[in-house]
N, CA, C and O atoms as a GROMACS GRO file, in nm:
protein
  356
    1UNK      N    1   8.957  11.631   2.751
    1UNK     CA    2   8.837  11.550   2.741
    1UNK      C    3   8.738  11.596   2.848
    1UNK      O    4   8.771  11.610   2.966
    2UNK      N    5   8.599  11.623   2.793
    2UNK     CA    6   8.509  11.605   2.896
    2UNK      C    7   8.429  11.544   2.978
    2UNK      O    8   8.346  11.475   2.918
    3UNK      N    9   8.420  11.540   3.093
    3UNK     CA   10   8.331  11.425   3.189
    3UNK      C   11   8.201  11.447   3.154
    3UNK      O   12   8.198  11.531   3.064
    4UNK      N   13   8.043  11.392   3.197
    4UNK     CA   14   7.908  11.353   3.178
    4UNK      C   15   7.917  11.458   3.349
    4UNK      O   16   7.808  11.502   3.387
    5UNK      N   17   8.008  11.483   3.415
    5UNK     CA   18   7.951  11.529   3.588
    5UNK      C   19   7.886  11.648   3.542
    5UNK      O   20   7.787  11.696   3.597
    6UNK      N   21   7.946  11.696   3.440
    6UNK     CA   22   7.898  11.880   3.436
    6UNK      C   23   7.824  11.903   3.351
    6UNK      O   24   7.796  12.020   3.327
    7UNK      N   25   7.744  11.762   3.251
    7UNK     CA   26   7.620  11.785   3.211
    7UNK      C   27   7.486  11.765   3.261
    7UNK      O   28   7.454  11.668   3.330
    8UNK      N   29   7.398  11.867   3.221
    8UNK     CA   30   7.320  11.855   3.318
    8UNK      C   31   7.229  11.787   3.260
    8UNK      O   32   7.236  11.765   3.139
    9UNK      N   33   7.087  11.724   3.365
    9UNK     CA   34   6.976  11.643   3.318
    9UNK      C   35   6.897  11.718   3.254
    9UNK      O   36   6.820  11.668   3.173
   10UNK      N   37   6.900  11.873   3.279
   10UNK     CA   38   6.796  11.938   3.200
   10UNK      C   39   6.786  11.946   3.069
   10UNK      O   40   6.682  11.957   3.004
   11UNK      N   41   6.956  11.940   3.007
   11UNK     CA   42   6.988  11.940   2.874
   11UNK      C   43   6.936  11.821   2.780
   11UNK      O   44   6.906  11.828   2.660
   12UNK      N   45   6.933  11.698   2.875
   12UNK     CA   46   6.922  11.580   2.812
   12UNK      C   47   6.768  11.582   2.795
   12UNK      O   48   6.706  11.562   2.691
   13UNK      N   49   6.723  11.606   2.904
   13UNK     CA   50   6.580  11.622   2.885
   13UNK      C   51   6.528  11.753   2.790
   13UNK      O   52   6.405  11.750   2.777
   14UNK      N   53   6.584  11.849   2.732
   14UNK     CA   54   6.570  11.885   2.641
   14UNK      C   55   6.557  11.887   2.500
   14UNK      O   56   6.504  11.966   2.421
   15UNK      N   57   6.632  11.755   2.486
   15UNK     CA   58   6.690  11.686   2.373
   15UNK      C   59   6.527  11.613   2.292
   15UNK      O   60   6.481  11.619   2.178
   16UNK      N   61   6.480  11.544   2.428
   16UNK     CA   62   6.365  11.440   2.422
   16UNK      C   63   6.245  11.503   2.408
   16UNK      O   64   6.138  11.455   2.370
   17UNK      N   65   6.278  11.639   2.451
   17UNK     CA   66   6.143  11.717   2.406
   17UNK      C   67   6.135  11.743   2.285
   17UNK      O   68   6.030  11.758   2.223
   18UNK      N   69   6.234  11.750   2.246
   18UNK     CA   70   6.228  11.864   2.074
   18UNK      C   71   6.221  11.734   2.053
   18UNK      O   72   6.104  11.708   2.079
   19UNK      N   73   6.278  11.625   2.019
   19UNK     CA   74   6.273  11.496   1.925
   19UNK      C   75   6.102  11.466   1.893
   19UNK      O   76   6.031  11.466   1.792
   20UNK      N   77   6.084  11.445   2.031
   20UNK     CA   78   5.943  11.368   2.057
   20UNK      C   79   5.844  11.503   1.972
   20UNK      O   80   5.769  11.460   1.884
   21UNK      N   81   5.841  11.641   1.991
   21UNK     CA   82   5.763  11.757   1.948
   21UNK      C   83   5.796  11.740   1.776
   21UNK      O   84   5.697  11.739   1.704
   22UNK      N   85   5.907  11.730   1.724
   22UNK     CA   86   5.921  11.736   1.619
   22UNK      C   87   5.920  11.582   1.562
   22UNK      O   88   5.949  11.569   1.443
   23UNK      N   89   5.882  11.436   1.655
   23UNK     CA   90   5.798  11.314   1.593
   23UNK      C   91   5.649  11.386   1.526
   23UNK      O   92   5.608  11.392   1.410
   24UNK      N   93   5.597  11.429   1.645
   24UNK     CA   94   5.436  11.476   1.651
   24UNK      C   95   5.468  11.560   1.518
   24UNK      O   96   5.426  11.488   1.428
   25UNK      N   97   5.511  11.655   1.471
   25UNK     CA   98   5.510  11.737   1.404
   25UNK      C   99   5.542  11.693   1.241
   25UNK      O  100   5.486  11.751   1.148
   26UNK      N  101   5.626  11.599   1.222
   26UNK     CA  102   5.643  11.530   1.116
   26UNK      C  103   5.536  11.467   1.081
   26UNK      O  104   5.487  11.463   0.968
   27UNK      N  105   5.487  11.405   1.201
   27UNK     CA  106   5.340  11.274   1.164
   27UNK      C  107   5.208  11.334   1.152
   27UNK      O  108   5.121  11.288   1.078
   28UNK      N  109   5.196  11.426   1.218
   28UNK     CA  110   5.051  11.502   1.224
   28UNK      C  111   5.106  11.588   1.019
   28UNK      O  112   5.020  11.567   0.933
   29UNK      N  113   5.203  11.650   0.984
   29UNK     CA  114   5.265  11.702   0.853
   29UNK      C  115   5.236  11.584   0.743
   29UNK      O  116   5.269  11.613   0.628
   30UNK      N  117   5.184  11.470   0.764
   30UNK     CA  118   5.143  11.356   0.680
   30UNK      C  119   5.064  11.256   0.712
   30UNK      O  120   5.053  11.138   0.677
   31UNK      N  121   4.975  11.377   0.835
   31UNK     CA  122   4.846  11.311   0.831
   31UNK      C  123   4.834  11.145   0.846
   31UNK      O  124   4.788  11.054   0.776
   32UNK      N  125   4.908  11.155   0.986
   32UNK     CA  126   4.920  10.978   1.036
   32UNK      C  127   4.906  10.990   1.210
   32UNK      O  128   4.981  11.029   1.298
   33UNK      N  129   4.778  10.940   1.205
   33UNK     CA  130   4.773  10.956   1.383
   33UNK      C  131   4.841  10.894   1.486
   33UNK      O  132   4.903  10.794   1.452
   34UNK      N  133   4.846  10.926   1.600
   34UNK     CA  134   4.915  10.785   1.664
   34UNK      C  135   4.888  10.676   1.662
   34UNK      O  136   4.975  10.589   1.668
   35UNK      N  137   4.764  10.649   1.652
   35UNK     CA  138   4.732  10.472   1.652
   35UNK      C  139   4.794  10.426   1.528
   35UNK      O  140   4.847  10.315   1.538
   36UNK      N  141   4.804  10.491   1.396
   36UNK     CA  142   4.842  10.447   1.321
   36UNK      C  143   4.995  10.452   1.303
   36UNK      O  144   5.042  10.347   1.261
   37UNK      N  145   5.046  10.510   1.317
   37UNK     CA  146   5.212  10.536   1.402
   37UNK      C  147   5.270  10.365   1.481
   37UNK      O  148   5.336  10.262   1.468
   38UNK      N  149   5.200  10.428   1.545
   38UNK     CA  150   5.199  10.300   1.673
   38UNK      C  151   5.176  10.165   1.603
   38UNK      O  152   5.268  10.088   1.631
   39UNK      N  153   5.080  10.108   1.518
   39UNK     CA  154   5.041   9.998   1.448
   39UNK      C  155   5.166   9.980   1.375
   39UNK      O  156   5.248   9.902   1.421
   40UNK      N  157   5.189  10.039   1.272
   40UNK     CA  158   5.303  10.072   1.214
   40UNK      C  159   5.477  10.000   1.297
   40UNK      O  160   5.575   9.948   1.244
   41UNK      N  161   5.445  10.029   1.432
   41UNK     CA  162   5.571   9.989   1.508
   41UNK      C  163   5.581   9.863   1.543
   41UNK      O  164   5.679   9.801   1.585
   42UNK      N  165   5.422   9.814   1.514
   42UNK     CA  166   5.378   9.748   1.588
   42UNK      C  167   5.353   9.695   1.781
   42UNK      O  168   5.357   9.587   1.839
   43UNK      N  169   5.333   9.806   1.816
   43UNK     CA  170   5.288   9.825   1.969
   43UNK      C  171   5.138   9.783   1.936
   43UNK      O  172   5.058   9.774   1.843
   44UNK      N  173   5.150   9.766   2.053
   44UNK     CA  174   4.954   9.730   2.078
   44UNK      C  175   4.876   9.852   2.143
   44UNK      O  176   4.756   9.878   2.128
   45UNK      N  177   4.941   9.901   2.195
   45UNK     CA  178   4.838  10.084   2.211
   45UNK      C  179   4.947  10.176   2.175
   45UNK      O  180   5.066  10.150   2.155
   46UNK      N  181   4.885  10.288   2.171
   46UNK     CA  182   4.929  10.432   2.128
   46UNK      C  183   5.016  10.505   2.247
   46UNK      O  184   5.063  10.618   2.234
   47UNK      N  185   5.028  10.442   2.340
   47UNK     CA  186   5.119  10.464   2.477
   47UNK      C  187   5.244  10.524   2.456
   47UNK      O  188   5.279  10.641   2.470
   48UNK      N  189   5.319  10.402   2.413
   48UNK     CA  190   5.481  10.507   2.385
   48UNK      C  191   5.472  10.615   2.306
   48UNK      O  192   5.531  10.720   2.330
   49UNK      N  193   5.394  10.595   2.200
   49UNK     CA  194   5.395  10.751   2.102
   49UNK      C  195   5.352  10.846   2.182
   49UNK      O  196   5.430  10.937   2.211
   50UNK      N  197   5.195  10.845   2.246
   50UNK     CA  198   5.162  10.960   2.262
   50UNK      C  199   5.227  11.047   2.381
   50UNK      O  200   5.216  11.169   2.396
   51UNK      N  201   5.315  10.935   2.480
   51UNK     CA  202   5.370  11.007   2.578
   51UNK      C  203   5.508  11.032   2.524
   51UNK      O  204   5.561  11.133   2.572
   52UNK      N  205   5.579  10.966   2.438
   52UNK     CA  206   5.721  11.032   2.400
   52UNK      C  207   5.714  11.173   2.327
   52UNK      O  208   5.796  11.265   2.326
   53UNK      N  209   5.601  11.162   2.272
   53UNK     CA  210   5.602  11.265   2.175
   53UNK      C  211   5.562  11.386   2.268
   53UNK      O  212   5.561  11.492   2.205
   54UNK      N  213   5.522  11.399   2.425
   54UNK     CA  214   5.507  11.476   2.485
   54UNK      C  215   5.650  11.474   2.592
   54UNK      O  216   5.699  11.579   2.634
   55UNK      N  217   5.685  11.386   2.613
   55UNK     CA  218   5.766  11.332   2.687
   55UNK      C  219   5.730  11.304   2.846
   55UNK      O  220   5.818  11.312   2.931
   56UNK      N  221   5.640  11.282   2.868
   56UNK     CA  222   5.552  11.252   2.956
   56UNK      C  223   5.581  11.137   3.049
   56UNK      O  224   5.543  11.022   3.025
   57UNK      N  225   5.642  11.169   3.143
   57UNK     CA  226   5.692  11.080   3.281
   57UNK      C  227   5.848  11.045   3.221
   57UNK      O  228   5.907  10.938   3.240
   58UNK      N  229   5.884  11.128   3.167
   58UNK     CA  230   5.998  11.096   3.119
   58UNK      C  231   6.026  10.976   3.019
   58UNK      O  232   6.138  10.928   3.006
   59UNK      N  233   5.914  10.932   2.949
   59UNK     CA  234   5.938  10.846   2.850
   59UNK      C  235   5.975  10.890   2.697
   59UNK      O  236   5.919  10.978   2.631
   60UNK      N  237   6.053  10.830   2.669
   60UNK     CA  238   6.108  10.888   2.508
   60UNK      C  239   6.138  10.788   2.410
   60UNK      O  240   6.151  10.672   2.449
   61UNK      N  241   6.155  10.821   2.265
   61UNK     CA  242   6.168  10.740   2.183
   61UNK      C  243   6.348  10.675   2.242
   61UNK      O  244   6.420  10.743   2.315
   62UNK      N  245   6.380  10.561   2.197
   62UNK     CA  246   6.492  10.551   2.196
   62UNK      C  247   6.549  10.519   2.007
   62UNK      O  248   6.473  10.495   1.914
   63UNK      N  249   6.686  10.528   2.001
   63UNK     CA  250   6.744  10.542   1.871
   63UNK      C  251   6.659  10.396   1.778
   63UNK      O  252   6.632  10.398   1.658
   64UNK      N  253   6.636  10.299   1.857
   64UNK     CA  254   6.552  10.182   1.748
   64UNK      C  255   6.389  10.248   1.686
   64UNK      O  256   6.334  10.222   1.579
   65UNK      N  257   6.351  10.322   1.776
   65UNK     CA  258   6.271  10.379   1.764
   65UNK      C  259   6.227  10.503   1.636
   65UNK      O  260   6.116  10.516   1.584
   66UNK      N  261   6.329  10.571   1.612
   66UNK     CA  262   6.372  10.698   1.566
   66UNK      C  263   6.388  10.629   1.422
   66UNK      O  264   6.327  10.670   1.323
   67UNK      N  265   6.489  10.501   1.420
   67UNK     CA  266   6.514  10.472   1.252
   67UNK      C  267   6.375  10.418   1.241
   67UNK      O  268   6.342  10.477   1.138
   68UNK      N  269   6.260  10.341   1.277
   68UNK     CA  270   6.178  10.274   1.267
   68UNK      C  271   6.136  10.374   1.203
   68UNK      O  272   6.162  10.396   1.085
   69UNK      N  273   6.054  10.454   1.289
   69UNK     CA  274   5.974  10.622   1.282
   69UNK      C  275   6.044  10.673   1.129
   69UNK      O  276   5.994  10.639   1.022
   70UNK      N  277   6.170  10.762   1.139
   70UNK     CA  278   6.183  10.797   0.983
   70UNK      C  279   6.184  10.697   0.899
   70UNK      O  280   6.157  10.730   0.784
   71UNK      N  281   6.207  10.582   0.916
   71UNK     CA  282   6.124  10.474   0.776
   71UNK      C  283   5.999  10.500   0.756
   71UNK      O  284   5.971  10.530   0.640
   72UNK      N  285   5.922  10.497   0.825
   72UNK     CA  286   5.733  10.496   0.844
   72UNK      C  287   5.684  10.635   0.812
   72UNK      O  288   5.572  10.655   0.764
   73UNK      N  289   5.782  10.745   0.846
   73UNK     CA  290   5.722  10.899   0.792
   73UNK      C  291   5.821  10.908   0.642
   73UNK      O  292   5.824  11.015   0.580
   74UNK      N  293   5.875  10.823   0.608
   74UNK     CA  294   5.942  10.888   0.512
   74UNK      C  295   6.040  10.982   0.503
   74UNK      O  296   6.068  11.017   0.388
   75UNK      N  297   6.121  11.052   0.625
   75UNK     CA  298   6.164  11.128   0.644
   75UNK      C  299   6.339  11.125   0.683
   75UNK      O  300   6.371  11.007   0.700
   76UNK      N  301   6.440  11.205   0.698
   76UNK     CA  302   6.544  11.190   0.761
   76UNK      C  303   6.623  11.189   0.912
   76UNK      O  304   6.657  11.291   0.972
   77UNK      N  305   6.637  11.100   0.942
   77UNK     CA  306   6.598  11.064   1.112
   77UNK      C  307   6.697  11.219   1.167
   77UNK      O  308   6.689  11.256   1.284
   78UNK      N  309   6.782  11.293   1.068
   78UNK     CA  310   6.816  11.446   1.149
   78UNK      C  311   6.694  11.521   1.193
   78UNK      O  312   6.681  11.579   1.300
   79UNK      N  313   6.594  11.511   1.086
   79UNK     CA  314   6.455  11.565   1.129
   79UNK      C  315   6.413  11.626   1.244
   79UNK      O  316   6.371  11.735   1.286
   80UNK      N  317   6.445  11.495   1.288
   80UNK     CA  318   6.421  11.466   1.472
   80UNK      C  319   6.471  11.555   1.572
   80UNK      O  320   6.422  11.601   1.676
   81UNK      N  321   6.604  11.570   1.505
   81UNK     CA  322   6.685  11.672   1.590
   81UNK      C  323   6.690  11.783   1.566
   81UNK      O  324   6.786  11.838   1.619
   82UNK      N  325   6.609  11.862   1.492
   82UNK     CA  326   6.606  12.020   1.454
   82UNK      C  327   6.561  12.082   1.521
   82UNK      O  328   6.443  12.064   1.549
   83UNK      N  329   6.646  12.197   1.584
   83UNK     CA  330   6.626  12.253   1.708
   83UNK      C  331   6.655  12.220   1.827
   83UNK      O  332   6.615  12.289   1.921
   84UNK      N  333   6.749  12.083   1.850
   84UNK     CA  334   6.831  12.064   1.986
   84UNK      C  335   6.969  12.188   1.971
   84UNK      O  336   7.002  12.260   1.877
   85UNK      N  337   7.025  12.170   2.114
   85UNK     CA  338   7.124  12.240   2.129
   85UNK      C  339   7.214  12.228   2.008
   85UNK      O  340   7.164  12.179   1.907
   86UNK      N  341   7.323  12.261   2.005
   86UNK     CA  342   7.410  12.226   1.907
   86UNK      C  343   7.486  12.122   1.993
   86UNK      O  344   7.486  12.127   2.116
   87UNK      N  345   7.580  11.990   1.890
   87UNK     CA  346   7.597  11.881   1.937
   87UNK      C  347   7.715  11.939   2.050
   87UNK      O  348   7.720  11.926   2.173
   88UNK      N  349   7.811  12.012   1.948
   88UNK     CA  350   7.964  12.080   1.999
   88UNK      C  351   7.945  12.178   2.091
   88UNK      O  352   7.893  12.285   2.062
   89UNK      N  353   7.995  12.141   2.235
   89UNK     CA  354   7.960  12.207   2.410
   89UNK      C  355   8.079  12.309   2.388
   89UNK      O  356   8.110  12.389   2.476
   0.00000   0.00000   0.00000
C-alpha cells in the first residue's frame, strides 16, 4: 500500500489545472460565458469560475461542482480529466 508522504503537491496541483483549463474549454466549445456558467450554479459573481478555471490562488472546482458543471455543459464529467496524469502511480 501506498502513503499520500511521497505525493507531491505539484501533482495535485496539476490535476486542478487541466480540470479547470479543460472547464474553460468545454464552455467557451458551447459558447457559454462565465457569468452564464456561474448563474447556472447559481453563484452571485463569476469568481469561482473564472479563478478555478485558471486556478488562481489555488482555488478549484470541487467534485459538487464538476457533476453540476457536466449537467449544465452537457458533457461527461471524465471530460474534465483529459490529460491528467494517469490515475495508476
Amino acid at each position: 500500500m501506498k502513503s499520500i508522504e511521497n505525493l507531491s503537491d505539484s501533482l495535485v496541483d496539476e490535476y486542478y489545472i487541466t480540470i479547470g483549463a479543460n472547464v474553460k474549454k468545454i464552455r467557451e466549445s458551447k459558447q457559454i460565458t462565465q457569468l452564464q456558467l456561474s448563474q447556472a450554479l447559481n453563484f452571485k459573481s463569476v469568481g469561482l469560475v473564472s479563478q478555478a478555471e485558471l486556478y488562481l490562488n489555488k482555488q478549484h472546482f470541487n467534485i459538487k461542482h464538476l457533476v453540476y458543471i457536466s449537467y449544465i455543459l452537457d458533457c461527461n464529467i471524465e471530460c474534465f480529466f483529459t490529460g491528467t496524469s494517469a490515475l495508476v502511480y
